[in-house]
N, C-alpha and C positions, 0 to 999 in steps of 0.2 A: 760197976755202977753206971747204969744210963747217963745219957747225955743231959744236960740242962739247959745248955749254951747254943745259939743259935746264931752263927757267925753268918752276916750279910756283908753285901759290899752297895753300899746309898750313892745316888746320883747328887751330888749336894748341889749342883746348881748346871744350868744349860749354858754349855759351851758355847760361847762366839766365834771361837776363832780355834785352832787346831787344840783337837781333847789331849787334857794333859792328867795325868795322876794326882794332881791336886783339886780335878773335880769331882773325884769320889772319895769314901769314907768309910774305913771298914768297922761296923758296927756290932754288938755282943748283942743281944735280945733274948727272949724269952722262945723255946721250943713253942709254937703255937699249939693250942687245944683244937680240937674237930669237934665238927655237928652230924647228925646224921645226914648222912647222904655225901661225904666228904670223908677225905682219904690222906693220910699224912704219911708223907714222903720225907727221904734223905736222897741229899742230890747224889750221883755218884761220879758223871763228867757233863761239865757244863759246853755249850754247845756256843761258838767263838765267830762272827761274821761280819761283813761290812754294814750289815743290816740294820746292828746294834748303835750304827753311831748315826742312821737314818731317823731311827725310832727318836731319838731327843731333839730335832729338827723340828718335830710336830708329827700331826697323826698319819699316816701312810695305811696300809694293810689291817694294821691294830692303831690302835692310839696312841697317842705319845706319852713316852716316858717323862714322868714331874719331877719336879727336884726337890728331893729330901726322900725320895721314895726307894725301895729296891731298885737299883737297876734287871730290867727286864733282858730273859734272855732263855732259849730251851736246857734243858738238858734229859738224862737218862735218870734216873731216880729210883730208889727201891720203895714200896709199904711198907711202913713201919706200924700202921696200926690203921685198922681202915673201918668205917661205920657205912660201909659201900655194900652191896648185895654184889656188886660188879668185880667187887676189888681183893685181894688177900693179903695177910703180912706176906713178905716176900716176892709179892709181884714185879715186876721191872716194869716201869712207866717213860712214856717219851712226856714231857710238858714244858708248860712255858713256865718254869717254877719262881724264873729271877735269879740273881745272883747269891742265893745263900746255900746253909747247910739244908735245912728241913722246910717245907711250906706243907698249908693246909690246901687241897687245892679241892673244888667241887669234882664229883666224878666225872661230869660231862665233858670237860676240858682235857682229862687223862686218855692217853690211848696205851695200851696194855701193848707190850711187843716181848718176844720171845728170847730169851737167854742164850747169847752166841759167847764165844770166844774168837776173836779178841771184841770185848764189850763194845772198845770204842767203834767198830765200824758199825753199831747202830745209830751214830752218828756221823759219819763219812759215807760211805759208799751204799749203805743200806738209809740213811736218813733224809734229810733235807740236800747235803752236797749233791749226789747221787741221783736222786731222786729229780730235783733239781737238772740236773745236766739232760738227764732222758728225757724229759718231758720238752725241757726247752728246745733242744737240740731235732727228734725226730719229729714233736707235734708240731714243733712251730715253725723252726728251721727247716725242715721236709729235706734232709739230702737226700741226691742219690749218686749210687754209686758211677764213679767218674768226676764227682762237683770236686770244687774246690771251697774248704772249710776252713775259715779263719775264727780263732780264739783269743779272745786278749785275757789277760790274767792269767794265762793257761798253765802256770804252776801251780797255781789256789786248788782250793779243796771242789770248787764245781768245774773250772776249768780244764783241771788235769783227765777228768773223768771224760767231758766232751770230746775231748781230742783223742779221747780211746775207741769212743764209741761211735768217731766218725770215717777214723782206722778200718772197724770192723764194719764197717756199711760200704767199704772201700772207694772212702774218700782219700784226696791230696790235702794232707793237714798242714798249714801253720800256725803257731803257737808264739801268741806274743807276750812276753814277758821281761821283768826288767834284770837287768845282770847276765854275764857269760853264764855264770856256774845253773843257772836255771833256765838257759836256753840249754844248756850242753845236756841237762838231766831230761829237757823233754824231748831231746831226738835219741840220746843215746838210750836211756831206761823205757821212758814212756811210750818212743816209735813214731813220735811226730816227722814228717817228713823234713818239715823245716821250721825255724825257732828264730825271730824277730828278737833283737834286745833295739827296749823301745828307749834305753834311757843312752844307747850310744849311735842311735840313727833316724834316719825319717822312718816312720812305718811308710807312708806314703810309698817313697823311692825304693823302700824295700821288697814292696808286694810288685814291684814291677817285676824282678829277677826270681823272688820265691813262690810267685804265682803269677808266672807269665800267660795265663789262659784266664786272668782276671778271677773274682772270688763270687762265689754264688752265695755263700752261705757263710750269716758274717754271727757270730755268738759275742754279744759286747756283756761284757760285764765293767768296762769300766767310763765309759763316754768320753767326750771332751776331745782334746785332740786326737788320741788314737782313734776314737769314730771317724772323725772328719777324714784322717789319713786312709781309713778300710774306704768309706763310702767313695771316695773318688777311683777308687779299681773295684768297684764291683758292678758284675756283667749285670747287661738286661733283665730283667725278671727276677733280679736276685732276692733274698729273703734276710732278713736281719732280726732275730731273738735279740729281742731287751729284758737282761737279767737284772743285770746293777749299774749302775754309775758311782765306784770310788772314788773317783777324781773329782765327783764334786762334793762327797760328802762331810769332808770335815777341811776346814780349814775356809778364808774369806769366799764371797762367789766368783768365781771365774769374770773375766775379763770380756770375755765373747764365749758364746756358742760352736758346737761345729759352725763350720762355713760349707756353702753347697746344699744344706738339707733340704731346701724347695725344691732347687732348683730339679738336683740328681732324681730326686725319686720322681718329681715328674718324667724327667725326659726317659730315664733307662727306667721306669714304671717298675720299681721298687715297694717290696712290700717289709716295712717296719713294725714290729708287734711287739709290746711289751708285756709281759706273764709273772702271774705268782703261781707256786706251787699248789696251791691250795681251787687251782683252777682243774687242777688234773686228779683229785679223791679218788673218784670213782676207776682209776684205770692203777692204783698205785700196785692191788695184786702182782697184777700182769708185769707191771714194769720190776718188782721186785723178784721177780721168778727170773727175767734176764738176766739182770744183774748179778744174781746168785751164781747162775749158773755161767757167767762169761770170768766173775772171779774165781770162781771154782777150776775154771778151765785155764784159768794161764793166762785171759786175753785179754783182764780189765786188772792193771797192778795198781794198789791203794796205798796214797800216799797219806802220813796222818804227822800233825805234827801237835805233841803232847804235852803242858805242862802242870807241873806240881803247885797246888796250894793256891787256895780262893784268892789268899789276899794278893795272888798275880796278877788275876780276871785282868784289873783296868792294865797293868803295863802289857800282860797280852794281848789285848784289844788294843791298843795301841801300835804295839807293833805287826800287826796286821794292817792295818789300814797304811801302815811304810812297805808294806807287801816282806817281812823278814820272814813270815812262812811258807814253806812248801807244803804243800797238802793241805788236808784240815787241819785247821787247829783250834784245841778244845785243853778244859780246866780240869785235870783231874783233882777232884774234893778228898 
């Protein structure tokens, strides 16, 4: 017997203060109908980021998420029935479907992608994480071989990726992240040269000793004090990719800003650039043919971190934003 039942998970009201599981609502609804030119989908793994808890702040990249509404969020999706010239039952869809079983979604918003095993890395390493890292890291970041490459977050599902991809450009990598056990996995598995735990030392005083040649190329995904601690060791000319800021996005506003930000990039004439992915379309072929082939090869290992059942989404999202995953991490429906 088909399904009837359309399990969402609602944002019931906008967070103040650190997101908790009582701000969402897991709701039963109706399978929605389609119109022509519109395509109905079932999610298959929903797609888990710090992004998610940006979007309820207000509007950024897309607009913000309302309260009472699906929470917004991508994932991988099959056709289940499609009034698309574009679309077919059984297509795989990447979209921004929201947090449920099925949505109607217009075609133009769908991008059609191709059946791999294991499904989830069309959300890791072939998706947004992935995807993400290359663009940030070579367009914006510009190493070269010999710089030295610091990564905060660098266990997360875009982090772990850069610190690979700065390995094979053959940089000096360090990898900052929080806990032993996730500094120990990014020099022993990953190949980071050296691994920062931010929550048992200064990053500051640390990049004296693990990158005694100063830092060229700083990938921030989380701002706030670990910025302020990179940007005071990094050399002349250096370059800084602005991905994310987790440290500022859920919970009250921070107290101060980095300290130093006029000043340093005046003096050592520092170049700051913040990026979306969606700045880079046009070159995604090219970058997806890398990546293919550096996972294929042994040189890029994919860290995914998986859980069961919608009605997790929000404690999984949550625990993300405490950084409890390695790799990516995504809803399998």
């Amino acid at each position: 017997m088909a399904a009837t039942i359309n399990k969402q998970i609602l944002l019931l009201e906008t967070p103040k203060g650190k997101l908790e599981e009582s701000h969402f609502r897991l709701n039963e609804g109706a399978i929605p109908a389609i119109e022509e030119g519109q395509i109905l989908v079932r999610t298959k793994l929903i797609s888990l980021d710090a992004a998610n808890r940006a979007w309820m702040q207000g509007a950024t990249y897309r607009s913000a998420v309302e309260a009472g509404t699906v929470m917004a969020g991508g994932s991988i999706s099959e056709v289940v029935e499609s009034k698309s010239k574009g679309f077919a039952k059984g297509d795989l869809v990447f979209a921004d479907t929201g947090w449920q079983e099925y949505a109607a979604l217009p075609e133009k918003v769908a991008t059609k992608v191709a059946p791999m095993e294991p499904l989830s890395h069309l959300l890791s390493v072939y998706g947004i994480a992935g995807l993400t890292a290359y663009h940030g890291l070579l367009d914006v970041g510009k190493p070269k071989a010999g710089n030295t490459v610091v990564v905060s977050a660098a266990a997360g599902a875009v982090g772990s990726i850069v610190g690979q991809i700065a390995k094979l450009k053959g940089c000096h990598v360090v990898g900052i992240a929080g806990g032993a056990d996730k500094c120990k996995l990014l020099v022993d598995e990953l190949g980071f040269d050296e691994a920062i735990d931010y929550k048992a030392e200064s990053v500051n005083k640390a990049l004296r000793t693990k990158a005694p040649k100063g830092v060229d190329v700083y990938f921030d995904n989380v701002g706030g004090d670990v910025l302020e601690g990179v940007l005071f060791n990094m050399n002349d000319y250096g370059r800084i990719a602005c991905c994310g800021a987790v440290s500022q996005y859920d919970g009250a506003a921070p107290a101060h800003g980095p300290r130093g930000i006029p000043g340093l990039i005046v003096v050592k004439r520092l170049t700051m650039q913040g990026f979306i992915l969606y700045d880079f379309d046009d070159q995604r072929e090219a970058a997806l043919t890398d990546l293919q082939a550096w996972v294929k090869d042994g040189k890029i290992k994919v860290r995914e971190d998986i859980m069961d059942g919608i009605e997790n989404t929000p404690k999984a999202l949550i625990g993300l934003l405490a950084g409890t995953n390695v790799g990516k991490r995504m809803i399998r429906v």
